[in-house]
C-alpha positions as CSV (number, residue, x, y, z in Angstrom):
1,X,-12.0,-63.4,203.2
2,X,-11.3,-59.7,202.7
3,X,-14.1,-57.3,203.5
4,X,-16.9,-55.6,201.4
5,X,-15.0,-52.4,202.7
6,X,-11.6,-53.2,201.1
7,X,-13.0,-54.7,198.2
8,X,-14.4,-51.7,198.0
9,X,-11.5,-49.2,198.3
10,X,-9.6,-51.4,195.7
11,X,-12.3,-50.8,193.2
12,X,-12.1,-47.1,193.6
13,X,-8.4,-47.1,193.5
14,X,-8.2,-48.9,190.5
15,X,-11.1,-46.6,189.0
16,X,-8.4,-44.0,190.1
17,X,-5.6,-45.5,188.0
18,X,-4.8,-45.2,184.5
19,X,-3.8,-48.9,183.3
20,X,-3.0,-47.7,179.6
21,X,0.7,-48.8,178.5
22,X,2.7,-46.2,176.9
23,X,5.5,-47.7,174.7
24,X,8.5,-44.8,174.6
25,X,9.8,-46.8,171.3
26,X,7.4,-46.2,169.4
27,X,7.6,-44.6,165.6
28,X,4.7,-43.3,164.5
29,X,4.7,-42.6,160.8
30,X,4.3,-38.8,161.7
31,X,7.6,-39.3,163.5
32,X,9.7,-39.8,160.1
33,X,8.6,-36.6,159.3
34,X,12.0,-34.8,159.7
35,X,15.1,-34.0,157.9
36,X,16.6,-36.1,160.9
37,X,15.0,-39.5,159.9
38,X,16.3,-39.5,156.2
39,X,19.6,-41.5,156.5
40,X,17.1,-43.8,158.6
41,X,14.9,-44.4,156.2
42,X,17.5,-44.9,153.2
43,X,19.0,-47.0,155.6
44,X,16.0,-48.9,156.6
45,X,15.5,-49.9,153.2
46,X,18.8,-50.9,152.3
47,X,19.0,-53.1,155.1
48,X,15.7,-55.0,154.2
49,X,17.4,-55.4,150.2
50,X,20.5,-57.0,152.1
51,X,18.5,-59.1,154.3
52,X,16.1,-60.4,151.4
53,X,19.3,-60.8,149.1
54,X,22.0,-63.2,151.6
55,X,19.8,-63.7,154.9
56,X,16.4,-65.0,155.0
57,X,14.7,-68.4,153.6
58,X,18.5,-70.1,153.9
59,X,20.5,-67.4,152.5
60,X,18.2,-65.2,150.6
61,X,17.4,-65.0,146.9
62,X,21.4,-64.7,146.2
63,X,21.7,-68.3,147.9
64,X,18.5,-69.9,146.1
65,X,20.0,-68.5,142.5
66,X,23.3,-70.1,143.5
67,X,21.2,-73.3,143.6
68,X,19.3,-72.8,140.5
69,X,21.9,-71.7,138.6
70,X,24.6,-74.6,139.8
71,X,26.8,-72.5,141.4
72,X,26.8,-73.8,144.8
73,X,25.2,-77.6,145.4
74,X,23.3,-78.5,148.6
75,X,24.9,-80.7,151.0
76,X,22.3,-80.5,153.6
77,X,19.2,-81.9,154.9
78,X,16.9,-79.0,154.8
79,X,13.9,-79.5,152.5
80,X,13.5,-76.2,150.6
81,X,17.1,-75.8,149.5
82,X,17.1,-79.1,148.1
83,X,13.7,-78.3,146.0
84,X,15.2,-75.3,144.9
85,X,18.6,-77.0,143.7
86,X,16.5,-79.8,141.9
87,X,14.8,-77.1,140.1
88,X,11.6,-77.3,142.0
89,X,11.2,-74.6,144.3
90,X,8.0,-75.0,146.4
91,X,6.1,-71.4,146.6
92,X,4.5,-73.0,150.2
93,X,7.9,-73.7,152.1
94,X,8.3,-70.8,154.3
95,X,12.2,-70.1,153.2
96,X,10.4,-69.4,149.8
97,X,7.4,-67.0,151.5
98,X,10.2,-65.1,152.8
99,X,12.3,-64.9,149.4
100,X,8.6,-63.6,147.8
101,X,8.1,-61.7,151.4
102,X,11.4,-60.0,152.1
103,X,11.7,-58.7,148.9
104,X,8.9,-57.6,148.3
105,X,9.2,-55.5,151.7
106,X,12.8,-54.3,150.0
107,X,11.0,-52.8,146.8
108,X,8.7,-51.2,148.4
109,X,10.5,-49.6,151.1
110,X,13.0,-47.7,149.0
111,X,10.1,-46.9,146.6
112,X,8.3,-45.5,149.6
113,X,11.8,-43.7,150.7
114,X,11.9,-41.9,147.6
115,X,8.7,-39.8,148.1
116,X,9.3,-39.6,151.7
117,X,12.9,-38.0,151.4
118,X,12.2,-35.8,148.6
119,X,9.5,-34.3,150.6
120,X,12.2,-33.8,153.4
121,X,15.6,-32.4,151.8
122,X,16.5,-29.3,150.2
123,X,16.9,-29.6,145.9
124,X,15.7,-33.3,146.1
125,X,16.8,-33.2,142.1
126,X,20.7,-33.4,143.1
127,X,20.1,-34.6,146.5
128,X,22.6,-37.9,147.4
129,X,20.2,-39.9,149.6
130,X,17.3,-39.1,147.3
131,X,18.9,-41.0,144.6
132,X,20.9,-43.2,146.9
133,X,17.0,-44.5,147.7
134,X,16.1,-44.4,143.8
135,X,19.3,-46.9,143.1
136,X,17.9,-49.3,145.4
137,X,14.3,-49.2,144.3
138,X,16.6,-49.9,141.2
139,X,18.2,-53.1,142.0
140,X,15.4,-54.6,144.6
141,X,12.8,-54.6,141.4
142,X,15.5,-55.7,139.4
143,X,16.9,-59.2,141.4
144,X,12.8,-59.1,141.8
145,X,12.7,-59.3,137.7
146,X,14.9,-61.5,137.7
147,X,14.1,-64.2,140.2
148,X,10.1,-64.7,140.5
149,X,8.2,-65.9,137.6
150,X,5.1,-63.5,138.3
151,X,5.1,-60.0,139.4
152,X,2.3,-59.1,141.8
153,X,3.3,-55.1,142.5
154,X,1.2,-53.4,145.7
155,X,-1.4,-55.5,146.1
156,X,-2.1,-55.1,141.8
157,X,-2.8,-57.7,139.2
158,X,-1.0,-60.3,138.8
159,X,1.8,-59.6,135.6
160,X,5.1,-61.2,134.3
161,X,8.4,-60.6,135.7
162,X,9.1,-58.3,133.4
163,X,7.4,-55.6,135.1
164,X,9.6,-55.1,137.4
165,X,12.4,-55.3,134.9
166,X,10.6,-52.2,133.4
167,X,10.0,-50.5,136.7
168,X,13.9,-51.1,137.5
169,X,14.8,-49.2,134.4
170,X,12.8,-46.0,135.4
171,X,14.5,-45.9,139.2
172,X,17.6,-46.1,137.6
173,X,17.1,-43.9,135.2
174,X,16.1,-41.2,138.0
175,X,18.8,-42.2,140.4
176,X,21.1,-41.1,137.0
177,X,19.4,-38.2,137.1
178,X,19.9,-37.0,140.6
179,X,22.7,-37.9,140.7
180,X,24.5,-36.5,138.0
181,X,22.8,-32.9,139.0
182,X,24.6,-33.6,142.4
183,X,27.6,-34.6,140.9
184,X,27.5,-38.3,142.7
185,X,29.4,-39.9,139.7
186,X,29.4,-43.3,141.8
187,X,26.4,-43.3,142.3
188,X,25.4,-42.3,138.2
189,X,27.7,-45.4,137.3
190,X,26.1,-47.4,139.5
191,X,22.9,-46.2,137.9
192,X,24.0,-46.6,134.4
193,X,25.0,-50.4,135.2
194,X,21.5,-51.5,136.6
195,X,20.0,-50.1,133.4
196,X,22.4,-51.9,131.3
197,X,21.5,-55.3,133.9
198,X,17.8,-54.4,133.7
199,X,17.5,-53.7,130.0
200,X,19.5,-56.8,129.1
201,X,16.6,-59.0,131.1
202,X,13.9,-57.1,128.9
203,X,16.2,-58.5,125.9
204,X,17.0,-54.5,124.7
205,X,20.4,-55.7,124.2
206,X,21.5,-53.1,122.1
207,X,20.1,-50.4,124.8
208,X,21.5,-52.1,127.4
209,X,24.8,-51.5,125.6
210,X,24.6,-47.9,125.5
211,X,24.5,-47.6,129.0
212,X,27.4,-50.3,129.8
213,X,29.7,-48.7,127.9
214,X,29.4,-45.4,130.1
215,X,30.5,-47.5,133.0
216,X,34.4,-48.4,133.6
217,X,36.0,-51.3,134.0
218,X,37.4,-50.9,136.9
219,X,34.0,-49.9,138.4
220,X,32.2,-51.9,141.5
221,X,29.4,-51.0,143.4
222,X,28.5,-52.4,147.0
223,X,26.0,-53.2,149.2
224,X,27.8,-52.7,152.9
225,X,27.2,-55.7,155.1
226,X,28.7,-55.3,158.9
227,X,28.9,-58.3,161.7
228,X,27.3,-55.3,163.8
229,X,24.0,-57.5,164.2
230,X,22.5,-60.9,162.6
231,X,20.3,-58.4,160.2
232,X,23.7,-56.8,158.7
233,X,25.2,-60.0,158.3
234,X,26.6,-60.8,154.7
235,X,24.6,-64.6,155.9
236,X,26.5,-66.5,152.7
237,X,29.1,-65.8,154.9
238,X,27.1,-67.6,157.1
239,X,25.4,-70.7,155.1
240,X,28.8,-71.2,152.5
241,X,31.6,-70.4,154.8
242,X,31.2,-71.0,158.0
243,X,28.9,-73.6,157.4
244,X,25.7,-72.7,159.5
245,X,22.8,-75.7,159.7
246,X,25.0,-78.4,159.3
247,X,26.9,-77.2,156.2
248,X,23.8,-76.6,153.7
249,X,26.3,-75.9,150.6
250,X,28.9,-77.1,148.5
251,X,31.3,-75.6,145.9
252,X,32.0,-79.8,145.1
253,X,29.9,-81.1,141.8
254,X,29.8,-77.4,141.0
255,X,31.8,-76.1,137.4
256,X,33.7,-74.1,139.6
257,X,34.9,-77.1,141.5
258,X,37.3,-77.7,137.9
259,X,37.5,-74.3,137.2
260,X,38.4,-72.6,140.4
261,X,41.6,-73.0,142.8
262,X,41.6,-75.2,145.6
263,X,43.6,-73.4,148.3
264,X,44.2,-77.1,150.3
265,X,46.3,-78.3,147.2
266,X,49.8,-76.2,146.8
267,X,49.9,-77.1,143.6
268,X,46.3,-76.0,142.4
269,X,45.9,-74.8,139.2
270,X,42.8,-72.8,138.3
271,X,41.0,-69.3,137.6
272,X,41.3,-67.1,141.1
273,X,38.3,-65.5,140.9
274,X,36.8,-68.8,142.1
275,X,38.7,-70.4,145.5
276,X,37.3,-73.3,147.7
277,X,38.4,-75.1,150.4
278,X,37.8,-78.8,151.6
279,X,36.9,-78.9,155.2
280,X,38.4,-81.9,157.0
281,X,36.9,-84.2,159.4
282,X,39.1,-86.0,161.6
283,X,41.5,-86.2,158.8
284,X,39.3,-86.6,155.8
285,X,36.9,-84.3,153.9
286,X,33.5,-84.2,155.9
287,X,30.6,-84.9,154.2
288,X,27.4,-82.0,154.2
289,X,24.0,-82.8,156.5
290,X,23.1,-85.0,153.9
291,X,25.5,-87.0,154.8
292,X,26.9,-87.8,151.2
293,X,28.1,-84.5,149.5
294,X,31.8,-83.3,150.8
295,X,31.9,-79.9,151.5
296,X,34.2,-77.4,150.0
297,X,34.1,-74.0,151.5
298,X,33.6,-70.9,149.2
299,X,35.8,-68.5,149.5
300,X,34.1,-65.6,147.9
301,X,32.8,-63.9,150.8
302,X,35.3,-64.8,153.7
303,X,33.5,-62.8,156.8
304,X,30.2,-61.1,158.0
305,X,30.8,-57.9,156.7
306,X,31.8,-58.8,153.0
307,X,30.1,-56.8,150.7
308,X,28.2,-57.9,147.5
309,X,28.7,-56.5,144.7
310,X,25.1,-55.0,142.9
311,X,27.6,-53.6,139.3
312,X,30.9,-54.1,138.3
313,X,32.4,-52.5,135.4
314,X,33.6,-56.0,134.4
315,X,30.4,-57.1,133.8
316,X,29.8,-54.4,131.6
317,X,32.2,-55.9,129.5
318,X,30.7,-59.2,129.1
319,X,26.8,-57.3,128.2
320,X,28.8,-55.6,125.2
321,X,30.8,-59.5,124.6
322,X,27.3,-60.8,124.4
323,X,25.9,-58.1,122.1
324,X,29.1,-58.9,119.8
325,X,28.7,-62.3,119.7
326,X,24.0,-61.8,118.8
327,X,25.9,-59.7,115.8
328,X,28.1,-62.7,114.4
329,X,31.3,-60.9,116.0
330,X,33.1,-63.6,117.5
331,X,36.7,-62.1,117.4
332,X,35.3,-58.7,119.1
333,X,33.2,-60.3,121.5
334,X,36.6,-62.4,122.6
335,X,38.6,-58.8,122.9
336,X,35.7,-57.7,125.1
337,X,36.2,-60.7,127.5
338,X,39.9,-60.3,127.3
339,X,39.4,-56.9,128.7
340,X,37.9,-58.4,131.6
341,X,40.7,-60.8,131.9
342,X,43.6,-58.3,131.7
343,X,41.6,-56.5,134.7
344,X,42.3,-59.5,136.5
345,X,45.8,-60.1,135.0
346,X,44.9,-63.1,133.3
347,X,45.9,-64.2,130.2
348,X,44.0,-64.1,127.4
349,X,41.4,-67.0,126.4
350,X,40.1,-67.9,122.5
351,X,37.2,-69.0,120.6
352,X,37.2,-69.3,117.2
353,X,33.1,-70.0,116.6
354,X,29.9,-68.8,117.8
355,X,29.8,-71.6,119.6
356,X,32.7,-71.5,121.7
357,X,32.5,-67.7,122.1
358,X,29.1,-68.4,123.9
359,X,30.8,-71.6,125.9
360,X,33.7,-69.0,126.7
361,X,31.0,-66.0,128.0
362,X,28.7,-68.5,130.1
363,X,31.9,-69.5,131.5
364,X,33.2,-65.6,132.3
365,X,30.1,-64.5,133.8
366,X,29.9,-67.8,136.0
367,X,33.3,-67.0,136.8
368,X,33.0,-63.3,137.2
């Protein structure tokens, strides 16, 4: 048994010591407080946006829209996904927590960034990452508007979706702003288009149209995913291509499946916007974790670092096709969609009734 000495002489060397744990990566907020930390902090909240969009809850909220919407099927055996493709998406499953969470993290980051840069830069009126940050607070409220019921805003009352349609329209309106003082005319185009996206949702069709038609055609705006690290993955890449979890989705069932190309058959037919591929199986098409769908491969976003597009002029098109077609104009509504066609070097396609102009615009923007 040690002595009563020692025992003792421990005591006063630990009374000596100081046992507090100093951890050297540590960020205060204080820290941020720098013209240093700005591309960091635009940064930080674009990565969250491209997380909440392709990576978390099996995909992110691009992934779970590609259910709803019938774009991509699920083959797998995962619960959630399967709620959400049979229309019943479960608020408690964790993979939707973390569409609501992530998200909701997204928004309020670049919100956040915008006061924090302005307060950092010189002329934050035509500064670059001061709307850069205002663009995203633009398109994180707007997917936001677009794919929760309810909107529930810093810890506010609880309001419909539509407010953060109407809080996207005022980001983007200053990120327009900003940076047409600074002469970022990407960026302004990218603005205009998430107005015209925004405004659309709020059903201010004919506003939405003002702004579309300031955008090009040949316009396209991106959100950068690298393979650098699992949190700047493009993860559809991920879940649709390389077939993470035991190949969770399908282009098979799908309207793309008849409309698209199949790049196994040499003699495919089909629109090339939309490509798929059958994965074999010891000679035969293997079947998804469900262990009945067959999995076909989509093609749109062939590696981790494929970039998503947030506007494309081409869409554009198809806002001021579907603001002809609400005004009777069938034959005008078709030209508009022909545009987007002839970007593509396609040939043109018809409808001769309101009808089949709405059939031929579901079609273009599935497609598109």
């Amino acid at each position: 048994a040690p002595s009563l000495s020692l025992l003792a002489a421990g005591s006063l060397l630990l009374a000596g010591c100081d046992l507090g744990v100093s951890n050297p990566a540590l960020v205060e907020e204080g820290d941020l407080d720098t013209p240093a930390a700005v591309e960091a902090i635009v940064n930080g909240a674009r990565g969250t946006f491209g997380m909440a969009t392709t990576i978390m809850g099996a995909a992110g909220t691009y992934a779970a829209s590609g259910l709803l919407a019938g774009e991509i099927v699920h083959s797998g055996s995962w619960t959630p996904p399967r709620e959400i493709a049979d229309g019943f998406p479960n608020n408690e499953s964790p993979e939707n927590q973390s569409h609501w969470g992530y998200s909701s993290q997204a928004r309020w980051q670049a919100e956040d960034a915008i006061g924090k840069v302005s307060g950092l830069v010189d002329n934050p009126a035509s500064n670059e990452w001061v709307a850069l940050a205002q663009l995203y607070a633009g398109f994180s409220n707007r997917i936001m508007g677009e794919m929760f019921c309810d909107a529930v805003i810093d810890g506010g009352p609880l309001e419909p979706h539509t407010a953060f349609s109407s809080r996207a329209v005022g980001h983007f309106e200053a990120a327009a702003a900003t940076a047409q003082a600074g002469g970022h005319s990407n960026l302004r185009f990218a603005a205009l288009a998430g107005r015209a996206q925004a405004m659309l949702m709020l059903g201010q069709v004919e506003q939405a149209v003002q702004y579309a038609q300031q955008v090009p055609t040949d316009f396209r705006y991106d959100h950068i995913h690298s393979s650098n690290s699992g949190n700047e993955n493009n993860g559809l890449f991920n879940w649709a291509y390389r077939g993470d979890n035991t190949w969770q989705f399908t282009v098979w069932g799908t309207p793309f499946e008849t409309w698209g190309v199949n790049t196994a058959d040499p003699g495919a037919v089909g629109d090339p916007r939309v490509t798929y591929t059958p994965v074999l199986q010891g000679g035969a098409v293997r079947l998804g974790g469900d262990g009945r769908r067959p999995v076909y491969r989509a093609n749109k976003y062939p590696d981790q670092g494929s970039p998503t597009a947030l506007a494309k002029g081409t869409e554009m098109r198809l806002i001021e096709a579907e603001a002809l077609i609400r005004g009777g104009n069938v034959p005008g509504a078709v030209g508009m969609i022909n545009q987007v066609r002839a970007h593509h070097g396609l040939d043109p396609a018809e409808a001769a009734t309101t009808a089949e102009a709405w059939a031929l615009l579901m079609r273009e923007r599935g497609l598109e």
